[in-house]
C-alpha positions as protocol buffer text, in pm:
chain_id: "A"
residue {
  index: 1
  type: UNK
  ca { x: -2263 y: 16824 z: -2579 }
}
residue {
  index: 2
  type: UNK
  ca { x: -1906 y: 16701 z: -2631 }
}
residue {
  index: 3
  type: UNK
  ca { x: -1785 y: 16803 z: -2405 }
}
residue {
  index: 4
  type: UNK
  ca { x: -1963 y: 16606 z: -2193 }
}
residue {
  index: 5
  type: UNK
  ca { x: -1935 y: 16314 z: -2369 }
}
residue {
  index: 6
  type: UNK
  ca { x: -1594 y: 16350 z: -2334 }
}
residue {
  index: 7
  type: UNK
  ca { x: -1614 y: 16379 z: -1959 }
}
residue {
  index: 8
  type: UNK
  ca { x: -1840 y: 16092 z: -1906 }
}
residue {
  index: 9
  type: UNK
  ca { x: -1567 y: 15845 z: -2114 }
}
residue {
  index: 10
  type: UNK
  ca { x: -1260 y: 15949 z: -1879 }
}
residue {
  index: 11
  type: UNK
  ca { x: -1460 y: 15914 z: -1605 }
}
residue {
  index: 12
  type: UNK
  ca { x: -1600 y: 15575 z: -1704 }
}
residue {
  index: 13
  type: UNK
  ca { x: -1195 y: 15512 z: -1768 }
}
residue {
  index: 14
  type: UNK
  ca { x: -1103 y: 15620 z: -1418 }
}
residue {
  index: 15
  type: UNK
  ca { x: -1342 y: 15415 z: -1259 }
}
residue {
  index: 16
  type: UNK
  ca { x: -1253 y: 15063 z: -1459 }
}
residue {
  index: 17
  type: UNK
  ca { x: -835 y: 15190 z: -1361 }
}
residue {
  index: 18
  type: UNK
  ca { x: -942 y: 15201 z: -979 }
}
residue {
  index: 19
  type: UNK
  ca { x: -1127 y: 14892 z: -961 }
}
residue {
  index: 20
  type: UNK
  ca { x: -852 y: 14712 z: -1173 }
}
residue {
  index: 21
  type: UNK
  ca { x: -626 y: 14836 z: -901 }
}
residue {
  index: 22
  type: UNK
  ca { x: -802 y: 14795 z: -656 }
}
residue {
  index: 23
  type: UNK
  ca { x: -813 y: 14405 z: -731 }
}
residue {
  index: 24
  type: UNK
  ca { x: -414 y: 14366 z: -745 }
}
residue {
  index: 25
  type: UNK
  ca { x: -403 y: 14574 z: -447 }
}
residue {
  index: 26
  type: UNK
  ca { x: -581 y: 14269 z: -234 }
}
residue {
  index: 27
  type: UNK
  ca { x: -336 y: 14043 z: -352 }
}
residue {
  index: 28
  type: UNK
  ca { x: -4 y: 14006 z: -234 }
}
residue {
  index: 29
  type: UNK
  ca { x: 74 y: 13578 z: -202 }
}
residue {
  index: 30
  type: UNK
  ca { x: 222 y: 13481 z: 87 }
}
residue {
  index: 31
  type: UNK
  ca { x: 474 y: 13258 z: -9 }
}
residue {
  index: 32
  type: UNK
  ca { x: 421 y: 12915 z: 27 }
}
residue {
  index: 33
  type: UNK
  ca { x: 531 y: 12698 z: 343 }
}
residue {
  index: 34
  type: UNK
  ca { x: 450 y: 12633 z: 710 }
}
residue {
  index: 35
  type: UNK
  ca { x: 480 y: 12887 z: 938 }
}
residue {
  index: 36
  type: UNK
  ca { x: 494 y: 12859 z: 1327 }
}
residue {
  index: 37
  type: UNK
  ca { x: 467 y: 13077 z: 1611 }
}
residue {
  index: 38
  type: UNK
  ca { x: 760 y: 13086 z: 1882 }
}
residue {
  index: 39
  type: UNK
  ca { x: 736 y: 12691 z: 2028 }
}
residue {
  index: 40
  type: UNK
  ca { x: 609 y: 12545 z: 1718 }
}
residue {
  index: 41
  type: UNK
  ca { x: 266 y: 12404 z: 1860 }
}
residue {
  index: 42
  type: UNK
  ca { x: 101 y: 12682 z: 1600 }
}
residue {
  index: 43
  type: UNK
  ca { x: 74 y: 12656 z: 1281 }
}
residue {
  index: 44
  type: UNK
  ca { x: -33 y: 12824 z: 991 }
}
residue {
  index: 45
  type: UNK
  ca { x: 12 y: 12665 z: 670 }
}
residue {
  index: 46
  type: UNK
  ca { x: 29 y: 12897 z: 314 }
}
residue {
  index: 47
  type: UNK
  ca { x: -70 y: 12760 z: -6 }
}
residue {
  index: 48
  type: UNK
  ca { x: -83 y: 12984 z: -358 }
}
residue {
  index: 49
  type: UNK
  ca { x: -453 y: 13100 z: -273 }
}
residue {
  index: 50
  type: UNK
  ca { x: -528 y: 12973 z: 71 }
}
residue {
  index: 51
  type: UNK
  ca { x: -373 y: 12968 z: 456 }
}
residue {
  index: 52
  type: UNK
  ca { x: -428 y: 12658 z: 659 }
}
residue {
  index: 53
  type: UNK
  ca { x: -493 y: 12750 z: 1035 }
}
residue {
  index: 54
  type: UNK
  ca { x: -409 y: 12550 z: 1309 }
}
residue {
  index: 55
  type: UNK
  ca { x: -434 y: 12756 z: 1587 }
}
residue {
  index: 56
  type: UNK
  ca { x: -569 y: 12795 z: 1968 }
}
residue {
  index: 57
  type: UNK
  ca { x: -840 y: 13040 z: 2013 }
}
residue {
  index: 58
  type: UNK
  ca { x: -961 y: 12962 z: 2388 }
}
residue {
  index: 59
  type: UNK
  ca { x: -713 y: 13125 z: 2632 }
}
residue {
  index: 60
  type: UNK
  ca { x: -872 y: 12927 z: 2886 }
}
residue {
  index: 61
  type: UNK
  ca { x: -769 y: 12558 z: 2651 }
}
residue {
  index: 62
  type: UNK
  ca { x: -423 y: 12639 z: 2508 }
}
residue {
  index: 63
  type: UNK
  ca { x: -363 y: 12282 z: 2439 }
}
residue {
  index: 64
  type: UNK
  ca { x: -730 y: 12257 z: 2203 }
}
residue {
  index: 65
  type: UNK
  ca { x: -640 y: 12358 z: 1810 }
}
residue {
  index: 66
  type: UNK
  ca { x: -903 y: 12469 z: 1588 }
}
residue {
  index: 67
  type: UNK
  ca { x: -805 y: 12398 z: 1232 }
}
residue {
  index: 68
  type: UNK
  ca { x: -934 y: 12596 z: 889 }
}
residue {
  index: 69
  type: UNK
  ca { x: -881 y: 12638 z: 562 }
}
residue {
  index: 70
  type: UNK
  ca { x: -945 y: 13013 z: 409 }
}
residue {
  index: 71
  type: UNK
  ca { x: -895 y: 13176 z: 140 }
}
residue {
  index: 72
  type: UNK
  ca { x: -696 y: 13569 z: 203 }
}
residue {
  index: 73
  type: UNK
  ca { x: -648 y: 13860 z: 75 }
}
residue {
  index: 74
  type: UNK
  ca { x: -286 y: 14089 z: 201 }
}
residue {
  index: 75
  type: UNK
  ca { x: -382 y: 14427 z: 135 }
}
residue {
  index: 76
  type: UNK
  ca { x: -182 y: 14724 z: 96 }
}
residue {
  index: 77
  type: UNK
  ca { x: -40 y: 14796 z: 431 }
}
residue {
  index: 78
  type: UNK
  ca { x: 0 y: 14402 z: 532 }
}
residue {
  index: 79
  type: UNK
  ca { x: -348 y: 14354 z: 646 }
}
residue {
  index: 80
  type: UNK
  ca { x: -436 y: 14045 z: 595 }
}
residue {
  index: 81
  type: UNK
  ca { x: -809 y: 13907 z: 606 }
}
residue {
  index: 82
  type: UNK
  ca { x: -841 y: 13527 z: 575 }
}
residue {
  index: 83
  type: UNK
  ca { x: -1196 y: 13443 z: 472 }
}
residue {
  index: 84
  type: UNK
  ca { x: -1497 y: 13359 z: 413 }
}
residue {
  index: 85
  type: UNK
  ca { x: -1618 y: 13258 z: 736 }
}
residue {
  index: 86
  type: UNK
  ca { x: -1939 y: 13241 z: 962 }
}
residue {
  index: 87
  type: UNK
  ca { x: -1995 y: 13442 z: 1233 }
}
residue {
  index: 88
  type: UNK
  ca { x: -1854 y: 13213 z: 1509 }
}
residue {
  index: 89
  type: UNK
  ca { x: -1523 y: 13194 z: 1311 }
}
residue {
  index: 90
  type: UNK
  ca { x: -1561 y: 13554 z: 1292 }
}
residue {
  index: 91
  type: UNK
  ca { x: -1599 y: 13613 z: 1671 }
}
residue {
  index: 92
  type: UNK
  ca { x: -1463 y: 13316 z: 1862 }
}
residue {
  index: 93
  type: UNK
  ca { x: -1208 y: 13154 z: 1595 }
}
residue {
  index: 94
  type: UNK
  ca { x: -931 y: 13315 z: 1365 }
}
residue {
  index: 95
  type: UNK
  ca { x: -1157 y: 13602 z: 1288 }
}
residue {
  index: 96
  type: UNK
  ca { x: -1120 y: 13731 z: 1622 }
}
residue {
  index: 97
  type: UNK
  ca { x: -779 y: 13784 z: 1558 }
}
residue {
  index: 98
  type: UNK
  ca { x: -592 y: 14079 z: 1390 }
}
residue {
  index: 99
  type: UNK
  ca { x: -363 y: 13928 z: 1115 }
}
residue {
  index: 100
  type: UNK
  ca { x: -99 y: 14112 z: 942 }
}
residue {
  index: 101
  type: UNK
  ca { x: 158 y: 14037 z: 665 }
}
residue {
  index: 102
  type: UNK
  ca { x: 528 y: 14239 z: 682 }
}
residue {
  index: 103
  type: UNK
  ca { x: 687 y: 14038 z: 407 }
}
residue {
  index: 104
  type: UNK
  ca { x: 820 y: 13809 z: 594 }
}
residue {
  index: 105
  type: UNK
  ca { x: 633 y: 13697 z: 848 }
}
residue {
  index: 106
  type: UNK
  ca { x: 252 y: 13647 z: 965 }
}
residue {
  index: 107
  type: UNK
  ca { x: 168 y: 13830 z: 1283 }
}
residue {
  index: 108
  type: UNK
  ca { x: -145 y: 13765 z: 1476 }
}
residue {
  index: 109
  type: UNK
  ca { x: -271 y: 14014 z: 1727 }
}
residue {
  index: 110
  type: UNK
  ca { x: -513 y: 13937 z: 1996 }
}
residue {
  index: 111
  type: UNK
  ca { x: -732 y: 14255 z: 2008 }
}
residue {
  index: 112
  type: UNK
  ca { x: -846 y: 14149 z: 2370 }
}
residue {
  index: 113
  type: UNK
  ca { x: -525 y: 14107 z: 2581 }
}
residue {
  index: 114
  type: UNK
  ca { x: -308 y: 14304 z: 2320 }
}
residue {
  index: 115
  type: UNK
  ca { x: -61 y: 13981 z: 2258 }
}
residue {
  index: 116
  type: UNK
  ca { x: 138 y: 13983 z: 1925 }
}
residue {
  index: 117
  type: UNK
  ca { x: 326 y: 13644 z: 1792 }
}
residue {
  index: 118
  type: UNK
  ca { x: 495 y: 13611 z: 1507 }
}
residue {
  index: 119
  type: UNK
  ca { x: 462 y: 13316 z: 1282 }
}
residue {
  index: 120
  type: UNK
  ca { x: 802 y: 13275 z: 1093 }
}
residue {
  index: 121
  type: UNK
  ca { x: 821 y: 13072 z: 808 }
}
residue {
  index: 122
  type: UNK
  ca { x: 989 y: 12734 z: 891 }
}
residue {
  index: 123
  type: UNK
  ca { x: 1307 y: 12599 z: 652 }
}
residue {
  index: 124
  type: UNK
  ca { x: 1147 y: 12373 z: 379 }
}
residue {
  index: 125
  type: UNK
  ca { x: 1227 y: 11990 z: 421 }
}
């Protein structure tokens, strides 16, 4: 009967370690400033817990911005998953984007015409 006691108490401990890791693994800041794709018409704007979007999503409209506010998470390998947001963001706004973090910059990918820009943090003012 101890012995099992003694099982269930290190695996009760493993499982509070994982999901204590688990939570600092999803957070990696981005540090704070604007950054800006390539000719500096897109922005995206980092804050301690939040990114500020300003970004075109309609291939057809490059000149119309849609701007957000989420909150994000960098995971791990640089994914990086602003959120929450509805369904529409999801599918026709900055959710339908692939967003990545390599420690310097932000890097959107566009998983229908396979286009990658980089969003490089601008000198501060």
């Amino acid at each position: 009967m101890r012995t099992f006691e003694s099982i269930r108490t290190v695996c009760a401990a493993c499982s509070l370690l994982v999901a204590l890791l688990s939570c600092g693994l999803g957070r990696h800041p981005i540090p704070a400033g604007v950054y800006a794709n390539p000719s500096g018409d897109e922005t995206i704007s980092a804050g301690d817990s939040q990114l500020q979007f300003r970004i075109s999503t309609d291939p057809g409209h490059p000149e119309t911005f849609v701007d957000r506010t989420y909150g994000y998470k960098v995971f791990k390998y640089g994914q990086l998953v602003p959120g929450p947001m509805s369904s529409g963001e999801a599918a026709l706004g900055v959710g339908r984007y692939r967003w990545t973090w390599d420690g310097k910059d932000i890097i959107r990918y566009d998983r229908r015409t396979g286009e990658t820009v980089k969003f490089t943090r601008r000198p501060p003012q």
